[in-house]
C-alpha positions, -999 to 999 in steps of 0.1 A, spaced: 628 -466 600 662 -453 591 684 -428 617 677 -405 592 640 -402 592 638 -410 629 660 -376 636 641 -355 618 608 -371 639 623 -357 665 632 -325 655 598 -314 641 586 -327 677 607 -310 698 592 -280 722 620 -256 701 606 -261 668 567 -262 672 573 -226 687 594 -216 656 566 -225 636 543 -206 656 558 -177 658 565 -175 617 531 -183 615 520 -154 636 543 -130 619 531 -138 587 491 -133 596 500 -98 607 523 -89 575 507 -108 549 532 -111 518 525 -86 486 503 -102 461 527 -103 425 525 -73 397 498 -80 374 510 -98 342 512 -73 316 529 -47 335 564 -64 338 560 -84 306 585 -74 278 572 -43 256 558 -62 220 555 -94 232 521 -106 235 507 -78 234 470 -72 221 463 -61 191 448 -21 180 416 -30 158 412 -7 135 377 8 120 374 1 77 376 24 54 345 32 50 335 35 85 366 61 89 355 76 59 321 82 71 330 87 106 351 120 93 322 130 64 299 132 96 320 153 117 337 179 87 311 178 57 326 205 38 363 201 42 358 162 33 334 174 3 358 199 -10 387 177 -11 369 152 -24 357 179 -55 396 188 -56 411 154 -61 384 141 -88 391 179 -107 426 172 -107 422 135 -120 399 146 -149 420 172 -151 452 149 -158 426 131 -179 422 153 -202 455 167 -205 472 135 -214 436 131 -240 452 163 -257 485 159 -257 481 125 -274 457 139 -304 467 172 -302 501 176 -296 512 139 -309 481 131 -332 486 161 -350 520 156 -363 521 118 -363 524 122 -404 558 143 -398 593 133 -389 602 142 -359 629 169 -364 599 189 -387 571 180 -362 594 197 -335 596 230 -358 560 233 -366 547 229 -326 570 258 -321 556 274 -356 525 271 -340 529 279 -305 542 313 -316 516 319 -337 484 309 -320 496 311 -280 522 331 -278 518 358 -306 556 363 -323 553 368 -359 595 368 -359 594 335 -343 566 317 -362 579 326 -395 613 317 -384 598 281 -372 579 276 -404 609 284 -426 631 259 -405 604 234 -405 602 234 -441 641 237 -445 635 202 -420 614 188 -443 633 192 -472 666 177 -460 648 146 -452 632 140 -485 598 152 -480 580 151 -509 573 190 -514 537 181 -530 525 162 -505 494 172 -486 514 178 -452 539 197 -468 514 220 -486 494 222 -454 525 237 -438 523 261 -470 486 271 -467 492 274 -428 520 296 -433 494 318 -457 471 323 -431 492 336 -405 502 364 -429 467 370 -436 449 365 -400 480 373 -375 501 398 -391 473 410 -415 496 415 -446 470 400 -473 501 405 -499 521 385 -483 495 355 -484 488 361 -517 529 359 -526 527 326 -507 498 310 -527 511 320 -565 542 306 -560 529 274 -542 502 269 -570 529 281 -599 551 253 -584 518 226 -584 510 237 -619 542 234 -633 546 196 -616 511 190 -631 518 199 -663 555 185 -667 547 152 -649 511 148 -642 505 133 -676 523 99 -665 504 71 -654 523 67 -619 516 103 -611 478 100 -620 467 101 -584 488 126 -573 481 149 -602 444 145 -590 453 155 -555 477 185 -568 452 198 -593 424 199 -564 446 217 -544 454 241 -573 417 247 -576 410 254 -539 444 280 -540 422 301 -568 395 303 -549 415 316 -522 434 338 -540 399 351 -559 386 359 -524 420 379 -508 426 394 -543 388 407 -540 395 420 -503 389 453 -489 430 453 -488 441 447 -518 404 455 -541 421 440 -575 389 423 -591 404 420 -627 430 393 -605 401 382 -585 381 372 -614 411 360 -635 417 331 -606 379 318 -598 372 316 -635 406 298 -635 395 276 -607 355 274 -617 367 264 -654 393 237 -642 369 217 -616 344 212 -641 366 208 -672 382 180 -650 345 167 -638 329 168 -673 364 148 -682 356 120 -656 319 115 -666 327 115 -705 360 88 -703 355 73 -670 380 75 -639 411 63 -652 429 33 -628 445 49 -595 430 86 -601 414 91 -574 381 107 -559 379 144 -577 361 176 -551 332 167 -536 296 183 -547 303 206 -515 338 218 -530 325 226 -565 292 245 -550 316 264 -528 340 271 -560 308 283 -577 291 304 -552 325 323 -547 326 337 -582 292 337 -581 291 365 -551 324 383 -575 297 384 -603 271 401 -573 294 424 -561 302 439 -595 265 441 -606 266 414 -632 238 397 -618 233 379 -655 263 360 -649 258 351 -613 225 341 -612 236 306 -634 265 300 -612 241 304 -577 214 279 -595 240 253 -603 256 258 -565 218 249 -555 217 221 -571 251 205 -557 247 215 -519 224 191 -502 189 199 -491 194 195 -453 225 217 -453 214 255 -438 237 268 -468 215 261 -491 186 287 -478 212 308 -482 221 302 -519 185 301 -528 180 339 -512 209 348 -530 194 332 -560 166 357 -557 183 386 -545 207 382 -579 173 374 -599 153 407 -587 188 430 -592 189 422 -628 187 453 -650 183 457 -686 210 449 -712 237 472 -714 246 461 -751 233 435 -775 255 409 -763 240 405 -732 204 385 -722 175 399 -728 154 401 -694 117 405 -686 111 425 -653 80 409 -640 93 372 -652 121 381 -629 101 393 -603 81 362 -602 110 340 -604 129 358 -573 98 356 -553 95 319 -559 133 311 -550 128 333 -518 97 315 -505 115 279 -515 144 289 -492 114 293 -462 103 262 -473 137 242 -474 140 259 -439 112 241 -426 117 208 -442 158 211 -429 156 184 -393 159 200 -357 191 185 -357 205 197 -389 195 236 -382 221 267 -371 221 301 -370 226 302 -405 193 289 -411 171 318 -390 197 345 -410 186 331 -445 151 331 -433 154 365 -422 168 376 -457 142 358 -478 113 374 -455 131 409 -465 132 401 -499 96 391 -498 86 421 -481 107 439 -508 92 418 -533 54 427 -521 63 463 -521 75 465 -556 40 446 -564 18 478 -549 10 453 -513 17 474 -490 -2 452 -459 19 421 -472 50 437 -473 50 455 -434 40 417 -427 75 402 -444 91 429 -432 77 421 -394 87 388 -398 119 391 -407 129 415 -383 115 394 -355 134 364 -370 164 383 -370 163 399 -335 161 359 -323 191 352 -335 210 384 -333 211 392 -370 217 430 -364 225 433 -405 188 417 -409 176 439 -383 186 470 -402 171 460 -433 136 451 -421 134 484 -402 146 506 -432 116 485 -453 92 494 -425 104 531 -431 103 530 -469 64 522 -465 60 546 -441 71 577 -468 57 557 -489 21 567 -477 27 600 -466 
């Protein structure tokens, strides 16, 4: 054993140090040392520490449905609104705003939505016209072509706001003559040559449909000039089926085109067809409404229409006023009117749930008046209360005051009548 070791022997053996040992012994049973700080209290803040779990989406979601139903179901309505909302907005401004003047150069499209705006939205005649005069000032200085179906579109548009906004019917009808003078005056210096022969079909189709328009504003309660009115649907009636008669005798000629539609020429028809009504030359309209029949389809509502017109123009024939004119037989009329007026019922009928409209209970209500009227002229007083019933029940259903009115004053006719 070293001096080392053997020292220290007997220092831990000596009577000194056992009673130092003792006595730290002692004092450390009765003050027993603190026990250390838990863990997490003097670690560093964000080291270690736990993570926060947080609840899903849905179980938040559901959590805060349950405790505010209506607040969470009204923001919820709120939010979708505004999405379909934006939806639907961006839907219109694309085919609306965009769509609609895709076919334009941009400095005219940018006249004509302020044309419009100002004369649909914000009413200012002063600012619409000035719009439409710049857009077609626009139009022209980038080489438009001034026969084109946009830039006579712009023309007709420009007629209508005279005629519905400002109501100045003379100032339409200024419009239209000089647009069609222009048309005309292309046709016939330059329509003849065989690179124009589609476009002269699509400028003398739009000469046609400014006749008819001009027939009927000429013919208005504004203006009343019928020796004009009659002048342009003749004018218009004669070309369309010059032209069509044209097409079926020689053929259609390379690159014409497509000529009006059976619609367009019935329409063309029926309006100088109602001129003819309206100044009782019922011998003259009475063709032009049988021919309108026969172009308008069957399953079209018009066509009840036409055919009660047909009748009504048949029945309000009188006798020749000079030698020139038909001769007519009253009861052959009679019968034939009745005839056309119960077709119209029966086209009526035959006309698909999904095809039907006002229009068709109105022309049923007319024809059941006419019938009435027809039965009453006859001496059948029983059948004619029953038309007239009828009719004004089929008007009421529909609101056809006009139809109304005219059953009821029947119902009175019979009534004096018998007394």
């Amino acid at each position: 054993m070293s001096a080392r070791a053997c020292l220290r022997a007997r220092v831990l053996c000596s009577p000194f140090t056992r009673r130092s040992t003792t006595i730290v012994r002692s004092f450390s049973q009765r003050h027993p040392r603190p026990s250390p700080l838990p863990r997490r209290l003097y670690q560093p803040v964000g080291f270690n520490e736990p993570q926060r779990r947080y609840k899903s989406f849905r179980v938040a979601a559901r959590q805060l449905f349950d405790e505010y139903p209506l607040s969470v179901s009204f923001a919820t309505f709120c939010i979708i609104s505004a999405a379909c909302g934006l939806v639907y907005a961006n839907y219109l401004y694309q085919s609306y705003i965009i769509g609609e003047f895709a076919a334009f150069p941009e400095p005219v499209a940018k006249k004509l939505r302020r044309a419009l705006y100002y004369s649909n939205y914000d009413i200012q005649p002063e600012n619409a016209l000035k719009y439409y005069k710049q857009a077609l000032a626009a139009a022209e200085e980038v080489g438009m072509d001034p026969f084109s179906d946009e830039i006579l579109g712009v023309k007709f548009q420009l007629a209508s706001f005279f005629e519905k906004q400002v109501h100045q019917p003379k100032m339409a009808i200024e419009v239209l003559e000089r647009v069609r003078q222009n048309c005309l005056n292309w046709e016939r210096e330059l329509g003849g040559e065989p690179k124009n022969r589609g476009k002269r079909t699509r400028v003398l189709g739009q000469c046609v449909r400014m006749s008819v328009k001009l027939g009927e504003l000429y013919a208005g309660p504004e203006i009343v000039e019928s020796e004009h009115a009659e002048e342009c649907l003749v004018w218009a009636v004669t070309t369309l089926l010059k032209e069509q008669n044209r097409r079926e005798q020689e053929g259609v000629q390379e690159e014409e085109g497509q000529w009006m539609n059976p619609e367009e020429i019935g329409g063309a028809l029926e309006s100088l067809a109602t001129h003819y009504s309206q100044r009782q030359q019922h011998y003259l309209a009475s063709p032009l409404y049988l021919q309108a029949v026969s172009l308008i389809p069957k399953s079209d509502c018009h066509t009840v229409v036409l055919m009660n017109n047909l009748a009504t123009s048949l029945l309000q024939q009188r006798t020749p006023s000079s030698p020139y004119d038909p001769p007519s037989d009253p009861n052959t009329l009679l019968t034939n009117a009745r005839q056309w007026a119960q077709k119209a019922l029966d086209t009526a009928d035959a006309i698909p749930l999904s095809n039907k409209s006002a229009e068709c209970d109105e022309g049923c209500a007319a024809a059941m008046h006419n019938l009435g009227k027809f039965a009453s002229l006859d001496g059948d007083v029983r059948e004619a209360r029953r038309w007239y019933d009828q009719g004004s029940v089929r008007a009421k259903s529909v609101g056809f005051q006009e139809g109304v009115r005219r059953c009821e004053e029947g119902l009175r006719a019979l009534e004096r009548s018998r007394a």
